[in-house]
N, C-alpha and C positions, 0 to 999 in steps of 0.2 A: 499540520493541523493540531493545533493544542489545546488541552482542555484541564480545564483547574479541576484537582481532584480535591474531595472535602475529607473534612478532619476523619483522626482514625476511629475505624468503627463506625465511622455514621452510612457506611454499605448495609452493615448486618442491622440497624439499628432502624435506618431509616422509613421500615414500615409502621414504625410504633408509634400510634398517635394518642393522645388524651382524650378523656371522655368528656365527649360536645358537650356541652352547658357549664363546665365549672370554671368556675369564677372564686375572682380572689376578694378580698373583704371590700376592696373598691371599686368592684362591682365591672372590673375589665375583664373580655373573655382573655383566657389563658389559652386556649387552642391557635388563635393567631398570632401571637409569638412566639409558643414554646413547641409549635406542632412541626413535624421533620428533625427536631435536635437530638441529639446522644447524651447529651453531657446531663446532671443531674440538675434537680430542681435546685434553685437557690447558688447554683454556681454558674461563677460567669463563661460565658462561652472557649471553649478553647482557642489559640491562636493559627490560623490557616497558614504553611509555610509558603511562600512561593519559589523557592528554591529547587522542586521537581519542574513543575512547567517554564522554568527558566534554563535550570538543564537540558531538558526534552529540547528545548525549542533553539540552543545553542547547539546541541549535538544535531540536530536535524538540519541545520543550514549547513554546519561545516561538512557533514559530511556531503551534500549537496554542490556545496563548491571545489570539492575538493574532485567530484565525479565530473561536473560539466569542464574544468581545468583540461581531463582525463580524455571528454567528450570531444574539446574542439581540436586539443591535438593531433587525434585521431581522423578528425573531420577534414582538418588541412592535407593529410599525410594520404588515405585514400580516395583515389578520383575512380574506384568503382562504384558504377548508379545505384546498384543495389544495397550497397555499404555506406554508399551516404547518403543514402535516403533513409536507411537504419537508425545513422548515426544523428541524423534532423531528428525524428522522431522521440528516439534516446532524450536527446537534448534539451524538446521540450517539456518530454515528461519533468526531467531534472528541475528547468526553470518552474513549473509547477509545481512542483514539491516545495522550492525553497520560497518560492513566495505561500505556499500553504503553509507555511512553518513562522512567518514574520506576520503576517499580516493577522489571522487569526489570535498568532499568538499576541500581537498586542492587543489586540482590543479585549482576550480574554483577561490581561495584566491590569486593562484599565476595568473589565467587569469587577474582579477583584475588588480593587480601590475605591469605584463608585456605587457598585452593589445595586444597580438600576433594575427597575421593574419591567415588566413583559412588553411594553407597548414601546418602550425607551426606544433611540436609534441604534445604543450600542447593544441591547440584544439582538435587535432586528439582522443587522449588520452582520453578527455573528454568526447567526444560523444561517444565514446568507451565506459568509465566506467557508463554511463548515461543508455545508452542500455543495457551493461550486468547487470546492479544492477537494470536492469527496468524489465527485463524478469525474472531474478532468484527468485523473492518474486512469480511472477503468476506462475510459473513451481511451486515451493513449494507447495503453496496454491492449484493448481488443484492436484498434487499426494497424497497432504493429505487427501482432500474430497475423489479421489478414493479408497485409501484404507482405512477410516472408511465404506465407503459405503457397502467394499467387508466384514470388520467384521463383522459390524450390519445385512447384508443381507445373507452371505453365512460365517459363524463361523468357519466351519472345513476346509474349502478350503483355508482361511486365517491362519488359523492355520497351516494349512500345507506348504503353499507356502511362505509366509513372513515371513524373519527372519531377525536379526540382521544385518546381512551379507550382503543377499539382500537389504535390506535397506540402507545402507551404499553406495552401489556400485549407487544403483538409485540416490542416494542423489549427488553421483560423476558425474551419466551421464550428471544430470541434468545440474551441474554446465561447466560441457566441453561444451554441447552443446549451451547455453547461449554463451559462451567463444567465441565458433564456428562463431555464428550469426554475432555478436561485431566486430570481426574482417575480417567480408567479405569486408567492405569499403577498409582496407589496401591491400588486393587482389585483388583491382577493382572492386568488386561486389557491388558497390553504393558508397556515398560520405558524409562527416560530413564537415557540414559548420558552420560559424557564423550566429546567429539569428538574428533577427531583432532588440533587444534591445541592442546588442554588449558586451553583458555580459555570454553569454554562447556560446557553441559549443553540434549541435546534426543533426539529418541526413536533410539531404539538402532540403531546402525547392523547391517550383515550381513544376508547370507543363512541359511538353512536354523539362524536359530530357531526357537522356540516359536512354535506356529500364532498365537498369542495376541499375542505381540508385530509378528508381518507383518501379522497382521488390522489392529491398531493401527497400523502405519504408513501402511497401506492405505486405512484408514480417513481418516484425515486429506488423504492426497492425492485422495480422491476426493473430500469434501466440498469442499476448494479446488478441483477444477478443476469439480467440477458448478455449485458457485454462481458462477465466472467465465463460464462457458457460457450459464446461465441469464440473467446480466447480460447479456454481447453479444448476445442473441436479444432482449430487451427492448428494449435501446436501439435496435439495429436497427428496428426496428417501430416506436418511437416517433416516429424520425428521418423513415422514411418514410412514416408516416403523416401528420407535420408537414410533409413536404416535399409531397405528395399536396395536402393541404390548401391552401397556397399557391398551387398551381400552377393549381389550381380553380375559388381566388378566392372561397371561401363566406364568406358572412356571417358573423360570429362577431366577437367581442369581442377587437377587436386587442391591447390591452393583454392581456388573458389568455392569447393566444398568445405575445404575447412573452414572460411569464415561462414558459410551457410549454417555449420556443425553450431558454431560458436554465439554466431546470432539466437539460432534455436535455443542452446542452452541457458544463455540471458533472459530470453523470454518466457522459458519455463519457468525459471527462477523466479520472474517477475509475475506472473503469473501466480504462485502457488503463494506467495506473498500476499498478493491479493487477497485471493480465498481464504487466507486464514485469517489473516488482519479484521475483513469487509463482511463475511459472513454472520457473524454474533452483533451487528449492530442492520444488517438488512431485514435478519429473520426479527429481529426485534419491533423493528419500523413496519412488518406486514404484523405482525402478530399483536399489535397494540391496536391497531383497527379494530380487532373483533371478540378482543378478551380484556380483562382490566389489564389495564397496565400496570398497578400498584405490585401483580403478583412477579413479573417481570422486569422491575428496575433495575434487578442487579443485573442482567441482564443487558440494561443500558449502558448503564455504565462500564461493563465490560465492553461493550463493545467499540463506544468512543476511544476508549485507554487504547483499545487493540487497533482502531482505524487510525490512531497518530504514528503509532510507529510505524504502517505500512510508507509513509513517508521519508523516515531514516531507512528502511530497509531496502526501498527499489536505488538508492545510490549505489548501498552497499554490494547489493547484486550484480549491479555491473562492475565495479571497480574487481568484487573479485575473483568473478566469472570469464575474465579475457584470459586468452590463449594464453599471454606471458607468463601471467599469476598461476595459471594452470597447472603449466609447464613445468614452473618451477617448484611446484607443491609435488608433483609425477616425479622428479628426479629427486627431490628428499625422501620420497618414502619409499621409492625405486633403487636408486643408487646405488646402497649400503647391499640389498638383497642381491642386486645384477654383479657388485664387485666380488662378494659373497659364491653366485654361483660359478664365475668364473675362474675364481680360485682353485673351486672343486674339482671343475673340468681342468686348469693347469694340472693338477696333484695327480690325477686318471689318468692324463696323456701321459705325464713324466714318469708314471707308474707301470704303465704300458712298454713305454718305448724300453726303460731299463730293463724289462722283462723280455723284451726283444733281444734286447743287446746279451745279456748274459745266456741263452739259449744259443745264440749264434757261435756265442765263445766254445761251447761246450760241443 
């Protein structure tokens, strides 16, 4: 999900407006062209680079294909239920992100270019793609914490109820329903405007609109923060319930708990991603309902900034959260210290023994 950031300065600047009624000698108001700009009067507008959101939006796919490459290898390789049913879920998130990363980001390339007004198809469209690619990763991320939660805690119920198939189809609702939400604006059921920095389009800022439009804003922040909830109550439980298990010592199939170990820690990861990324642009979207919003822009704007890269970063969580990578980061920083002690303990022994031997001599 990409979003054009606007020129420097026009964050801290962007509250300052000119005072309603003046006018230049020909008698045009000045507040509707010069009002939201940073730059000074009489100078022509600064140049917008697009060289950030075409970065953002080239790191955000590669690193995307570089994880589902990661994903389906892994997908061929294990035929346990519970692992590939993981690793589907994984998968889709992945393919969600990287089409939230192309798709938005074009049409924010061509907002750029053609600079369209509120009602246009390409802002519509964008707060559209903004939304559905903003809900689909938190729908993913909570159905995945549920069902590790339901393996690790209840084995044969999952065994029994989760299959392929099922999976699949969740993995569909998911995505209609996201679809659903995204396009209540186009049915009246709320409204996508221009923001403040006039480089994006997403759901309408202010207060005391249309019950219809706060319902829609509402809506959306309550679905992101119910399914971030739902996730840390999952993992939670799986964590300790993994951790419970250990400490035990029950019999069980150690290699399956290790990938249990290692799913969990993906999902936290992913997880905690989330909530930091998703949080500064939710409290935003309840908080503009019922206060101005003019006093909370930057606020917006951080929060977009921060909901795109939750995109490049759930790749990255998995890519660097598997067992291998783990492993191999455990014996670099391990290694050196283990050769280290065992040195010591040689030095002791052979310190020992020769102290034996000359004793015995004597």
């Amino acid at each position: 999900m990409e979003v054009m950031e606007g020129p420097m300065g026009e964050d801290a600047n962007m509250s300052t407006t000119l005072h309603q009624g003046q006018m230049n000698d020909t008698g045009i108001d000045m507040n509707s062209s010069l009002a939201n700009t940073s730059y000074p009067l009489g100078s022509p507008p600064p140049v917008r680079s697009m060289a950030v959101p075409i970065f953002s939006m080239t790191l955000g796919a590669l690193s995307n294909i570089i994880a589902l490459v990661i994903l389906v290898k892994n997908y061929t390789r294990f035929r346990r239920r519970s692992k590939a049913t993981f690793l589907l879920f994984a998968s889709s998130l992945v393919v969600t992100d990287f089409a939230g990363h192309i798709i938005p980001g074009a049409l924010v390339l061509r907002f750029y270019s053609v600079k369209p007004h509120t009602d246009s198809p390409t802002c519509q469209l964008l707060g559209g793609s903004l939304v559905f690619f903003g809900l689909c990763p938190l729908f993913l991320g909570c159905i995945m914490a549920v069902e590790r939660c339901v393996g690790i805690t209840r084995p044969l119920f999952h065994s029994a109820v989760v299959t392929s198939t099922r999976s699949k189809l969740m993995v569909g609702s998911l995505w209609v329903t996201a679809g659903i939400v995204a396009t209540l604006p186009f049915l009246g059921a709320g409204k996508y405007s221009i923001q403040d920095s006039g480089t994006w389009c997403f759901i309408s800022k202010g207060h005391r609109g249309k019950w219809t439009e706060d319902g829609f804003a509402l809506l959306f922040s309550f679905l992101g923060v119910i399914t971030l909830l739902i996730s840390l109550i999952c993992n939670t439980i799986s964590g300790v319930w993994l951790l419970l298990a250990r400490i035990k010592k029950r019999n069980c199939n150690r290699r399956a708990k290790s990938h249990d170990i290692e799913m969990v820690v993906q999902l936290v990861g992913i997880m905690m991603a989330s909530c930091v990324c998703w949080s500064p642009l939710l409290v935003y979207v309840s908080i503009s309902r019922f206060h101005n919003s003019g006093e909370y822009a930057w606020l917006s704007l951080l929060g977009v900034r921060m909901a795109s890269w939750n995109q490049i970063l759930d790749p990255w969580v998995y890519i660097l959260l598997r067992r291998a990578v783990l492993r191999k980061i455990y014996q670099a920083l391990f290694q050196n210290m283990d050769v280290k002690n065992k040195h010591d303990r040689w030095d002791v022994s052979s310190f020992q023994s020769s102290e034996r031997s000359m004793v015995k001599r004597i």
